[in-house]
N, C-alpha and C positions, 0 to 999 in steps of 0.2 A: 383549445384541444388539450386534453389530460395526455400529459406524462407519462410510458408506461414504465413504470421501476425499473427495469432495464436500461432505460435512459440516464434515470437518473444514477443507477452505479458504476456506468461508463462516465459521466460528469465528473459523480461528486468520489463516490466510495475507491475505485482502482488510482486513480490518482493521489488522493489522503492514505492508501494504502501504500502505493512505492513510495511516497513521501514518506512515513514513515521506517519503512525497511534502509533506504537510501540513505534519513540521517542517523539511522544505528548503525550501520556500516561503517560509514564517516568517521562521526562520535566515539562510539563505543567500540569498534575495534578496530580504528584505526589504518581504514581502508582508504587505496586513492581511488582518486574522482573514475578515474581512467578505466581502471582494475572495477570499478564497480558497474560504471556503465559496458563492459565488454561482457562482465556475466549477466547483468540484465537486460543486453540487448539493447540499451540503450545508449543516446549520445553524451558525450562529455559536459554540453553545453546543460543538456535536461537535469544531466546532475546534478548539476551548479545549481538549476532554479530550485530542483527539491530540499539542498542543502541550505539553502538561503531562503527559504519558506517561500519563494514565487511564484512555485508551483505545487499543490498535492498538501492545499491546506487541512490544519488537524479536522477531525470530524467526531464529535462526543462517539456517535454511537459504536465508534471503533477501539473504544476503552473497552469493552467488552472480552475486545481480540487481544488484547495488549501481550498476552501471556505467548499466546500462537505468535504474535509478529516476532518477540523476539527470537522466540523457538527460529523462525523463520529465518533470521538477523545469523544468527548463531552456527544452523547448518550453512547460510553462505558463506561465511567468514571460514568455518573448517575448512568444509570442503570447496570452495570458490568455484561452484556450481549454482543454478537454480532452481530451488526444489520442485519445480510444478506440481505434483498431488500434492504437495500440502497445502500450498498456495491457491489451488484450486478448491479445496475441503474448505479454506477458512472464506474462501469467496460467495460460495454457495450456502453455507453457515449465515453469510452477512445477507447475501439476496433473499431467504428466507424470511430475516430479521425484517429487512425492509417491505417485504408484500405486508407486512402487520400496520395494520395505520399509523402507531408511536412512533414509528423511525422513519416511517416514508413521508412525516410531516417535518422529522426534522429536514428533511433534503431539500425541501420547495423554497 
């Protein structure tokens, strides 16, 4: 049975997405684990796996976004909120990306 790309950016894409927000946070402005799972809603533990790449591995076709993640990185760290429209804009940016055959082949 085929895949519908929906699937596959619940898999592959939102995952390789907090992954990335999560180790800029960490990394780059020196966020705790704690402090970063209570603004994304997430647990302590999840943190740990995306800071330690176990979870929410890189994905090429998200170089694309790089510029929007940090944007994104950037407004959390200010304001230690989380932005949903933008995070939402760069989601539906990517889901577009991937109904194109070049990226929906990288996912499979």
């Amino acid at each position: 049975m085929l895949k519908l790309p929906c699937e596959n950016i619940v898999k592959y894409v939102i995952p390789s997405l907090r992954g990335e927000i999560v180790r800029s946070l960490y990394k780059k402005y020196k966020m705790e684990q704690k402090e970063i799972a209570d603004i994304l809603g997430l647990s302590q533990p999840s943190i740990s796996y995306y800071i330690n790449n176990k979870r929410g591995e890189y994905l090429e076709i998200l170089e694309e976004y790089k510029d929007q993640i940090q944007e994104i990185s950037l407004i959390i760290a200010k304001q230690k909120q989380f932005p949903q429209d933008k995070v939402f804009s760069i989601i539906c940016s990517i889901c577009q990306c991937i109904k194109k055959d070049k990226c929906f082949d990288q996912l499979k």
